[in-house]
N, C-alpha and C positions, 0 to 999 in steps of 0.2 A: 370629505370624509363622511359626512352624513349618509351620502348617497349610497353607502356600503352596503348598512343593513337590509334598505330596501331591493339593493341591488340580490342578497341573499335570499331573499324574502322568495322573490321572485322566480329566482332559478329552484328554489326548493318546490315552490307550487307547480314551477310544467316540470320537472320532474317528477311530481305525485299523478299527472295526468298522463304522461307517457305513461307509465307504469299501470293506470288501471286501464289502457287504452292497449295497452300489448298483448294479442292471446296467451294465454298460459300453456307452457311447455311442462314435458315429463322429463326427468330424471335423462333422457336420450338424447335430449332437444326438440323433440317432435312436438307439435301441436297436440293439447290436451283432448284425448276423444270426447262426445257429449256423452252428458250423462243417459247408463240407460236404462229403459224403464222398469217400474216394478215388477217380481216375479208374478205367475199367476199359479194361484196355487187351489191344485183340490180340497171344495170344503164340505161337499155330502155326495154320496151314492147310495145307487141300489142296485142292485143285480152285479152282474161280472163288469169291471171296465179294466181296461188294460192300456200299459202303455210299452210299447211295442214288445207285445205276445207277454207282457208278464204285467199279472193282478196289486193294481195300487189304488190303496186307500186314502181315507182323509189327511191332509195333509202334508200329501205330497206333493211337491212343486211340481210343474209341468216343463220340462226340457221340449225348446225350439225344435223343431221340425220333426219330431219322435209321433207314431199314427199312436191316436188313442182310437180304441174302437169298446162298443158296450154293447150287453149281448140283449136277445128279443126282449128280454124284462130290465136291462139297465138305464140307467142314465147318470150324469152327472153334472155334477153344479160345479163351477169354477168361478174364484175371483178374483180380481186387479184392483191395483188402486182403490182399493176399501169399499169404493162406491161404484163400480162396476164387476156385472154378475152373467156371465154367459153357462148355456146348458147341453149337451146334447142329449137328444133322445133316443130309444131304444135302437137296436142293429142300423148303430150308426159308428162313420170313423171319419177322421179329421186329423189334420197335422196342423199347429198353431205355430205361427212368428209372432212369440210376444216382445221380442228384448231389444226392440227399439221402439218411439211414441206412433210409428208409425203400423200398426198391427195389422196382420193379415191371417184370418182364418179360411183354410183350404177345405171344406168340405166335398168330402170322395163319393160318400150315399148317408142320406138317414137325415135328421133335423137339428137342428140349432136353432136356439131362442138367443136373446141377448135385450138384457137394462140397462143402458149406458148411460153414466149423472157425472161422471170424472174422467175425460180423456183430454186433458192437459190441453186444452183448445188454442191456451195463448203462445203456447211453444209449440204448436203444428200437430199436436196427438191427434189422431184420427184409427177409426177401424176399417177393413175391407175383410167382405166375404165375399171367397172366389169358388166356384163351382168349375167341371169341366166345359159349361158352355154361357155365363153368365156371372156375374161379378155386381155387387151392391156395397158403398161405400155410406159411411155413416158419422159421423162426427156428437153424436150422444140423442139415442132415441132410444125408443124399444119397436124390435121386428122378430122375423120368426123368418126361418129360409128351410126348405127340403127340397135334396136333389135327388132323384128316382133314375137311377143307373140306366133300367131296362127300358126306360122312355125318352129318356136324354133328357130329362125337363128338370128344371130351377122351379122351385114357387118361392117367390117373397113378398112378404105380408109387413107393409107399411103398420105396423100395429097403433104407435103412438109416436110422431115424429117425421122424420125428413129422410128417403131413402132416395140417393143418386143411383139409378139402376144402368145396366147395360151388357148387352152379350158379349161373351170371352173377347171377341178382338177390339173391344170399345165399340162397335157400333149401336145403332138403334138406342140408344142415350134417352131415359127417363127417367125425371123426379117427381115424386111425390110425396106430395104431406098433407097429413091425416091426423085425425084423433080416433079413430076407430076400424082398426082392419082392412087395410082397404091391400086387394089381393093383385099381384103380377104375376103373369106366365111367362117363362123363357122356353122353347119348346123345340127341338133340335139340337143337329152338329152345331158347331161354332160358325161354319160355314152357310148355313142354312136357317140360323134362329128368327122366330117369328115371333110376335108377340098374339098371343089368345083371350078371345073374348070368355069370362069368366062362367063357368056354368052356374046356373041359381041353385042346384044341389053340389057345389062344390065342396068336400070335405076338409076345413081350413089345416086341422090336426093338431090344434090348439084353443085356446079360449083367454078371455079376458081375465078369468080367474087365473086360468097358470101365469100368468105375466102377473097378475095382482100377487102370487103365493113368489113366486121370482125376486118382485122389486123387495118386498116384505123380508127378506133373505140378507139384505144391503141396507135397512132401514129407510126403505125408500115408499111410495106410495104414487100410484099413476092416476091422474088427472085425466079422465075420457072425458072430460067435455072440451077441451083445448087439445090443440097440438102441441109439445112440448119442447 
């Protein structure tokens, strides 16, 4: 009769274990979706930006796949997870997938900047920007990309950090890391991209101060003497 208690004991412990070992179901029976992630939402502009053909200002969250575009004098700041801060620049449009950790911004023409300090690393959050002939995946740096419609070309500027680069069908695969600007050209169809040797008057279309006035936005602060 002694052996009872323990006997109880027992069966109540792998029961407690079954139990946190069993995924969690919804209210259907189905397996519970992952959580997903946080909204990104508009926190300053200037000039016109839109979000598909109608004018939105601060604090408006950004709906998945909807084009925002900003006209010759706009731009706008957007922010995620508290500590990440992406931007576009003037007569630019873009459609964003923010609402799972794994994020993909489509750039159609024009520029995007981005400070990334919070993309959930340990649960797989990662960013990618996709262009029509080139694609750069980021896992928390800061970079700078513009696609030039009438030229077919990508530029992406390792600014501070680790950029995986590669043309639209994955080929031609390059990483680099940097603490200070260092510049790639994607340059063609998808079918024909090459990589370009950089010109020494190259126009980057950004500087160390806007990424410095960017991170400053997030309370963040970029270290150029390290890669980050």
């Amino acid at each position: 009769m002694k052996r009872f208690p323990v006997l109880l004991c027992a069966i109540f412990a792998f029961t407690v274990v079954l139990t946190a070992c069993t995924p969690r179901t919804t209210e259907t029976g189905k397996p519970a979706k992952a959580a997903e992630a946080g909204p990104c939402t508009l926190v300053y502009s200037e000039g016109i930006v839109t979000m598909d053909g109608k004018t939105i200002e601060a604090g408006t969250v950004i709906v998945d796949g909807s084009l925002l575009e900003t006209d010759s004098s706009g731009f706008a700041e957007m922010v995620f997870n508290d500590k990440n801060i992406i931007k576009m620049g003037p007569d630019s449009a873009m459609r964003l997938e923010m609402k799972t950790l794994k994020r993909v911004v489509h750039v159609e023409s024009g520029t995007f900047t981005a400070v990334l300090r919070k993309l959930d690393k340990l649960a797989g959050g990662s960013l990618e920007v996709r262009t029509p002939n080139a694609v750069a995946g980021v896992r928390g740096t800061s970079f700078f990309a513009r696609y030039t419609p009438g030229d077919t070309q990508t530029y992406f500027c390792t600014c501070n950090g680790t950029l995986e680069m590669a043309r639209a069908d994955g080929t031609l695969p390059l990483t680099k890391t940097a603490n200070y600007h260092d510049k790639t050209i994607y340059s063609g169809d998808a079918a024909s991209t090459v990589l370009l040797p950089i010109p020494a008057d190259f126009n980057m279309g950004h500087s160390s101060r806007d990424l410095d006035a960017l991170a400053a936005r997030i309370g963040e602060k970029i270290d150029w003497t390290k890669a980050e």
